[in-house]
N, C-alpha and C positions, 0 to 999 in steps of 0.2 A: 504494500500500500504506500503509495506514493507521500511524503509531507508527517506521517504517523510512525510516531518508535514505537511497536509494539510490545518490545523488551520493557522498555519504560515501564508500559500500562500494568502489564502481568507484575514488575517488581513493585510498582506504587500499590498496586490492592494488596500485594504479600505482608507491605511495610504498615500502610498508612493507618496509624489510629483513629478511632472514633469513640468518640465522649458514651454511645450507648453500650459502649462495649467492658469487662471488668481492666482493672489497672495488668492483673495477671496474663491476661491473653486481650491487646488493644487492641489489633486487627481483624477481621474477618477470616483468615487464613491460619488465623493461632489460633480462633476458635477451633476452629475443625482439627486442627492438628492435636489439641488439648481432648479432644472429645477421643481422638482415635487412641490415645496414649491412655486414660483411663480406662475406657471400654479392654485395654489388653494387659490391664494391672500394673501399669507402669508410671512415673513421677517422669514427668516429662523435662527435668530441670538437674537430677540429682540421687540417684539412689543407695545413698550411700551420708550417713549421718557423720557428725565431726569427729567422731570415734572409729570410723570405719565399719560401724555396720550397717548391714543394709536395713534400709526402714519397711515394715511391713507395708502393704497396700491393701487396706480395709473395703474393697469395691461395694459401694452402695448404687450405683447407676445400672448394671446389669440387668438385676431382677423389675427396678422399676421399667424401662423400658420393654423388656419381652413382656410383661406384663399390660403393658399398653398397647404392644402390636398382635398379642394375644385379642381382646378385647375390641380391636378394630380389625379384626382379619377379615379379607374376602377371598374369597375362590372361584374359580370357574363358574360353576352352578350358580353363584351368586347372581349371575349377568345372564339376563332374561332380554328378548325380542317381545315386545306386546305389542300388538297394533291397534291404532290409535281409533276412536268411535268412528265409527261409519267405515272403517275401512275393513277389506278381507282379512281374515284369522290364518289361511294359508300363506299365502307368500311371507310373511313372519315368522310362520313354524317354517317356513323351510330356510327361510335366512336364519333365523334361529340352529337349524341343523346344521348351515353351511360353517357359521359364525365357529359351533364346537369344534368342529374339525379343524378349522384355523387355529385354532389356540392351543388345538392338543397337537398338533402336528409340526406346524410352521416354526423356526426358531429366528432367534436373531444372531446378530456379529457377536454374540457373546455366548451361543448353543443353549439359551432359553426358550423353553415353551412358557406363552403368557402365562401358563398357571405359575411357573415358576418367577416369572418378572414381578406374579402379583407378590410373590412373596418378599419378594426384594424390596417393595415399593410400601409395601404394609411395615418392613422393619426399618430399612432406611429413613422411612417420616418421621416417625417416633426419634428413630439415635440421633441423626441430623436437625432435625427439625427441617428439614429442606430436600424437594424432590423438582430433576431435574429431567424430564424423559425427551425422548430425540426420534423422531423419524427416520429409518432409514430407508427405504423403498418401499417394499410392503411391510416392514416389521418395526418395532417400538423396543428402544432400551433405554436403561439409566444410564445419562452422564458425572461420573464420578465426582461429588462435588469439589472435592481437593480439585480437579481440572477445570474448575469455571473460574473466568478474571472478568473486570469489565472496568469500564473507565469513573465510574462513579460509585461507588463502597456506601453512598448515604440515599443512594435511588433507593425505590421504592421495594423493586424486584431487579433482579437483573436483566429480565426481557423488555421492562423500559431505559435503559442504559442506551447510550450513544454506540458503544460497541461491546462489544461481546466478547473472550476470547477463551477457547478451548483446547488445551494440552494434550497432543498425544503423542506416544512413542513410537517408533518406529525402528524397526530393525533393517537394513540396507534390500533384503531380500522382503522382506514386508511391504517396501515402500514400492522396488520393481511391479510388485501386483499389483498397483492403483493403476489399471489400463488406461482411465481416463486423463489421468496427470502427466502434465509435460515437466521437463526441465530435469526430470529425476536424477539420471546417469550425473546432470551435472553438479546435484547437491550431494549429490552421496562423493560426486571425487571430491567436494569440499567439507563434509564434517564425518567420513565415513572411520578417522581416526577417533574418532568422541565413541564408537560403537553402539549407543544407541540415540539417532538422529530424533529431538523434539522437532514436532510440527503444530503450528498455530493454526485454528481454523476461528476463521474471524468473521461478525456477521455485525454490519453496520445500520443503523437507518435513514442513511443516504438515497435520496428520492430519483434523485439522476445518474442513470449508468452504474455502472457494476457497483454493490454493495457484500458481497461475499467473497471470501480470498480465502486460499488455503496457501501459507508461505513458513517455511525453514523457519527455527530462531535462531539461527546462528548466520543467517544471511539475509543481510538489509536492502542488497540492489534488485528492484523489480525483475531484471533479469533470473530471476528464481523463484519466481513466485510457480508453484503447484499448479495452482487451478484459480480461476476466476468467474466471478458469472453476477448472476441474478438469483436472489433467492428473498421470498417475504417471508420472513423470521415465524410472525406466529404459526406457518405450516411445516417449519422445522423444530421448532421446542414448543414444548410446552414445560410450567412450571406450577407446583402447588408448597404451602406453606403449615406447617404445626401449626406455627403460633409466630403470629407478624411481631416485629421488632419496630419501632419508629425510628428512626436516624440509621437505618443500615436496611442491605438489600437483602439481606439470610436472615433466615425463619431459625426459630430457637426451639429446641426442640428437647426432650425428657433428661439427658446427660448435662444441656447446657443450666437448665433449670436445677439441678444437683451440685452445681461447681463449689458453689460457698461451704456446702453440706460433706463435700467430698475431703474438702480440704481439712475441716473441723472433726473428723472423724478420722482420717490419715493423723492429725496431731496428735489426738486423745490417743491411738492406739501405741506410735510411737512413745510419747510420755509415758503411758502403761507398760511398752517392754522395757523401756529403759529402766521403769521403778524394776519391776522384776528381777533385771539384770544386778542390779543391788541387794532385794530381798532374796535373793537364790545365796547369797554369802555368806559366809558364818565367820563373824569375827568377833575375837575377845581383846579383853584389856585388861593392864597389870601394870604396878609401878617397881615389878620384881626387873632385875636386869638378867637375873638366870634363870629366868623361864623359857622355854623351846621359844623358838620363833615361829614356827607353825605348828601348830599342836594338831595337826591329823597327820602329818608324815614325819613327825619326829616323837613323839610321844606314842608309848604302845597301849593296843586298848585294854582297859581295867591297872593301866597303871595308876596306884597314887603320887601326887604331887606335894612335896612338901616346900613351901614358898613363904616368903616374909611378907608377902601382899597378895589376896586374894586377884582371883584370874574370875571376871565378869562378861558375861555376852554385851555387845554390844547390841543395839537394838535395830534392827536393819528392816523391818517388818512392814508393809504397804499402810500406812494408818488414811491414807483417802479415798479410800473405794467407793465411798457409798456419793462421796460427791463426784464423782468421773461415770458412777454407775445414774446419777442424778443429770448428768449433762448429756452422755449417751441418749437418754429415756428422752429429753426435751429434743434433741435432733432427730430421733429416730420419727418421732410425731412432729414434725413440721418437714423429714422427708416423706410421709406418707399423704399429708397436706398439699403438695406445692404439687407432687405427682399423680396424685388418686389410687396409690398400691398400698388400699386397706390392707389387711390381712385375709380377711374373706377372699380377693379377689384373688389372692394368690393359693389359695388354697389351704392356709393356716387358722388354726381355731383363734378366734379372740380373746383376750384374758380374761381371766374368771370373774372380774371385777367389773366387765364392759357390759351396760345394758345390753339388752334385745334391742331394742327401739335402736339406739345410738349404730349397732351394728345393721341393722335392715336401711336403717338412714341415710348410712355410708354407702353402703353399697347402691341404693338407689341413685343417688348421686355422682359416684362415681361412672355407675351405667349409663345414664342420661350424658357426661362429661363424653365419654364414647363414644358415643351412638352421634354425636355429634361429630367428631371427629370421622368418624367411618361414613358418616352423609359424603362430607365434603372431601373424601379418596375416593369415594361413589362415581360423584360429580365430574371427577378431576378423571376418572377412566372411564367414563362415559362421553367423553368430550374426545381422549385418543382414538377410544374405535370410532365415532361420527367421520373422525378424522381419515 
């Protein structure tokens, strides 16, 4: 693209902070990358405490999530053909039959049948908060959202952005297979050393003249641009959202609504093993000078000691349990709050102490939270097959 650094664009969304975003992760791009590192039990910064051990990873974001794409699941059978009053019931039963067989059969660039995309698209919503699906000829996949950039981070969505810009990899013998793309032989003799060639595919909403490019990132001169053409964006993506954010173009989604809860629960556990790591020790005191130095491997057992100063335990013993067991308890009920993963919903009895009412409550509510949720993934794959 002629006048546009597209390197630029893809490293200012990677960099640039935004005021709606936590001070830990200020980018749009550290969100996601924070979400991927929890979801895999990992400290994205350091695992490894001033002492050199490694700090536990307390995951509280797993369960709530499968939990929520448990509860908004769809399936095949879900997606019905009706036809609409006044019109024939067969040509609907048989687009209806044609439609099954599409779905079980037909795969995408990524060897999914839709039942399996749905699956993708029902967990992806919930961990991400963000679903980005793509056209390719006849078939529909997710675009990874780690691979979407675009020139504004505070738009709305990123398919109202001035441009767009999608990541992919390619391998030298991967990229030969694009029949339709020129230029190849010549970018692969120029980054074929990198061994795996990125390519940008970039969708503008430029009204005049070509508005889609597919071009190298590691080469700036038009003389290497891929592919070029005409394409109107909304019949190439579509996008749907958890949960809108104001000041940012990514939907926030069950892991990112945990972050605060994540982090406060990784402290309390680490503090908890470190008390341990003390309470596990057994040390005395004396103001004798000729008492053993360690009395388990220098002293024999059932020996007596005769000293001119008694030999005292020292007291090494957890004396804050019940306040760390008090602070656990308040987190644990404002993750269950902020997510909807009662205990019922997961499958766990209530405590013996929780009304009936309180528990049928909860879950009502949490249902209706759902049911909501799973309307508008309804909507959002109802609008791909029209497509």
């Amino acid at each position: 693209m002629k006048d546009i650094n597209i390197n630029s664009i893809v490293e200012e969304y990677k960099k640039e902070s935004l005021d709606c975003n936590p001070v830990y992760a200020p980018s749009n791009y550290e969100i996601i990358e924070l979400i991927d590192c929890y979801f895999a039990n990992k400290y994205r910064d350091n695992e490894f405490d001033s002492s050199g051990y490694k700090k536990a990873f307390f995951n509280i974001v797993v369960n709530p999530t499968e939990i929520a794409a448990k509860m908004i699941d769809l399936d095949t059978k879900d997606i019905r053909i009706v036809a609409e009053d006044g019109q024939s019931y067969y040509p609907a039963w048989l687009f209806g039959k044609e439609l099954k067989i599409w779905m079980k059969d037909k795969k995408n660039k990524d060897g999914q049948t839709f039942g399996q995309l749905l699956n993708q698209m029902v967990y992806n919503s919930t961990k991400y908060g963000h679903l980005v699906a793509k056209k390719a000829k006849d078939t529909v996949h997710l675009v990874p959202i780690q691979n979407i950039s675009c020139d504004d981070p505070t738009a709305k969505d990123f398919l109202s952005c001035d441009i767009v810009v999608e990541e992919h990899e390619y391998t030298p013998t991967q990229l030969r297979n694009q029949s339709n793309w020129k230029n190849i032989e010549d970018v692969i003799a120029q980054l074929e050393n990198e061994g795996v060639i990125k390519v940008y595919e970039i969708s503008t909403l430029d009204k005049d003249g070509d508005n889609y490019f597919i071009e190298p990132a590691g080469c700036n001169s038009d003389d290497y641009v891929l592919y070029q053409g005409r394409v109107d964006r909304k019949d190439l993506y579509k996008e749907i959202k958890w949960e809108s954010m104001p000041g940012r173009c990514l939907g926030r989604g069950q892991v990112e609504k945990l972050f605060e809860a994540q982090i406060v629960k990784n402290r309390n556990e680490h503090y908890l093993g470190a008390g341990y790591r003390w309470s596990s020790r057994k040390l005395w005191q004396t103001r004798d000078d000729n008492v053993a130095k360690n009395l388990i491997t220098e002293v024999e057992d059932g020996e007596v000691l005769t000293v001119n100063s008694e030999i005292t335990p020292i007291a090494m013993e957890e004396r804050n349990l019940s306040a760390i067991m008090a602070g656990d308890k308040k987190w644990d009920e404002l993750i269950s709050a902020l997510s909807f993963s009662y205990e019922p919903l997961s499958g766990q009895s209530p405590k013996a102490s929780t009304p009936l009412g309180t528990t049928v409550l909860q879950t009502k509510m949490a249902g209706q939270f759902y049911e909501l949720k799973q309307e508008e993934l309804g909507m959002f794959i109802k609008d791909i097959l029209f497509e």
